[in-house]
MIVEXSE-888474 format. One record per residue: residue in one letter; x, y, z of N, C-alpha, C in turn. Coordinates in steps of 0.2 Angstrom, whole numbers. Layout:
<atoms>
  aa     nu     nv     nw    cau    cav    caw     cu     cv     cw
   A      X      Y      Z      X      Y      Z      X      Y      Z
...
</atoms>
This chain:
<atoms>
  aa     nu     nv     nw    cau    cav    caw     cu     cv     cw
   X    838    708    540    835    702    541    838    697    537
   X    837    692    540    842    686    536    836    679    535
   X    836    677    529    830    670    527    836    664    526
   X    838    661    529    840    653    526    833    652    521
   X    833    651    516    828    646    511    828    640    513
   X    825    635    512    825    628    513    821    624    509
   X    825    619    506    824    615    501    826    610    501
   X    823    603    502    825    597    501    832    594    498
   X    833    590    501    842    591    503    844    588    495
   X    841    583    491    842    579    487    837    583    481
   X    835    591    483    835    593    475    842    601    474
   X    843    601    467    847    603    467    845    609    464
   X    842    609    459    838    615    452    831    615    457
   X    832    624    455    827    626    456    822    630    449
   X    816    627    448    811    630    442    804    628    446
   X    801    634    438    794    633    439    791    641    442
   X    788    643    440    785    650    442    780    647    447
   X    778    644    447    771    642    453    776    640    458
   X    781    636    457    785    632    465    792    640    466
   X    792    644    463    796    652    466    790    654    471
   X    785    657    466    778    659    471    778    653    476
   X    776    647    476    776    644    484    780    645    488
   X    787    645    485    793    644    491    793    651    494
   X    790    659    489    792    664    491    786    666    498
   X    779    662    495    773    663    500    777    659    508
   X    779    655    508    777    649    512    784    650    514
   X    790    654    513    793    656    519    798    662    519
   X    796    667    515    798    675    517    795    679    517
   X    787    678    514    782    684    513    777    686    521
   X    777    682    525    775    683    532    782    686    538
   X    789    684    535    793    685    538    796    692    535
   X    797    695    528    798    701    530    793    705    526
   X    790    710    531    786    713    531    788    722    530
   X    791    723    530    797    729    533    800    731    527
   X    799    733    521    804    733    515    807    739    515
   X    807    744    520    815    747    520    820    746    524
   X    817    739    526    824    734    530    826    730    525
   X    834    730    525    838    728    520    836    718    524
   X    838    714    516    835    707    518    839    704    514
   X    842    697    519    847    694    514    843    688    513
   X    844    684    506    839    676    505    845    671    504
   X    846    666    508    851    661    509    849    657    504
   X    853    655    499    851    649    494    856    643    497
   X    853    637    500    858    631    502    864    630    497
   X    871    626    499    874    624    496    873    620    491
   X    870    618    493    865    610    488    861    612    482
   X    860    619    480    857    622    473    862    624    470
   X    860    621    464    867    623    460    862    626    452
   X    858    627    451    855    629    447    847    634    448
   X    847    637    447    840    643    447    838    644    442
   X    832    643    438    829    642    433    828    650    430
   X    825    654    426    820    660    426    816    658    427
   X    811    654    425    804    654    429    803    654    436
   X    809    648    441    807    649    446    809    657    450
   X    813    659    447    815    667    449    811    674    448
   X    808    672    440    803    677    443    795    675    446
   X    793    669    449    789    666    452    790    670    459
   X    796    667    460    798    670    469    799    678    470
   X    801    682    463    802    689    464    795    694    462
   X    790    689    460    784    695    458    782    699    464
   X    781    696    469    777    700    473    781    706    475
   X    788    703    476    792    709    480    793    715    476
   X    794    714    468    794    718    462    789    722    462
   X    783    719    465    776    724    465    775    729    472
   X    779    725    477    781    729    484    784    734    482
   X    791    732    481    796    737    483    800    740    475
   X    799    735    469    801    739    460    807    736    462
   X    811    736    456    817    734    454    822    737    460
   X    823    746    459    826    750    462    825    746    470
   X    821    743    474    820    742    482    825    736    481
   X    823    730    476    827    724    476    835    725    477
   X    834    729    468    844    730    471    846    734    476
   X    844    740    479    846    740    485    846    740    492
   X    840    733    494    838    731    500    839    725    500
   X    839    719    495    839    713    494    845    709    491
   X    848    706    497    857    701    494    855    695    494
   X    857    694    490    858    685    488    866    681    490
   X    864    676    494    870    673    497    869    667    493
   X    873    663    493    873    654    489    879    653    490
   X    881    646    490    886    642    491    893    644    483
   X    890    647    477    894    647    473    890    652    469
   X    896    659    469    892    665    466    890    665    460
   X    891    659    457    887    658    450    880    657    450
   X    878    655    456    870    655    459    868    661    458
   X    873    665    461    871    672    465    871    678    458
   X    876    676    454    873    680    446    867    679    442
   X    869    672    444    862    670    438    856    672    441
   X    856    671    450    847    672    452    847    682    450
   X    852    688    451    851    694    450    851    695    443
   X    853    692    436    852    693    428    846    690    429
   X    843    687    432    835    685    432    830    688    432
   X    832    695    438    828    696    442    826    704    436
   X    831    705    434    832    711    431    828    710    423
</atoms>
């Protein structure tokens, strides 16, 4: 399963432990249901920053599904510049 995220074209940073948890409620947590189906989450080109707060906002629930072990090996992260893509997995960890 594949999630494009979506986020307002003129924000760039992503924070906030309450606005991870909304964006996680409000558009992946109805869509993937199935956590030993591998799932990728598309960060737009247009995010150039991921906070910690917002990252563990958006990953508590999944942490509480599936534990670290389900993340790393069911869950990829796409983003326009892999520096996105490290910093959101040393987050998660």
């Amino acid at each position: 399963m594949r999630i494009i995220l979506d986020f307002d074209k003129t924000t760039s940073r992503l924070s906030g432990n309450p606005y991870g948890k909304e964006v996680y409620h409000s558009q992946v947590e109805d869509k993937y249901t199935d956590y030993s189906e591998p799932l990728t989450l598309v960060f737009p080109n247009h995010i150039k920053k991921v906070a910690f707060s917002f990252v563990q906002g958006f990953f508590t629930d999944l942490v509480s599904k599936i534990g670290y072990e389900g993340i790393e090996n069911n869950i990829k992260i796409e983003a326009g510049d892999q520096k996105i893509v490290d910093e959101i997995i040393s987050r998660i960890e």
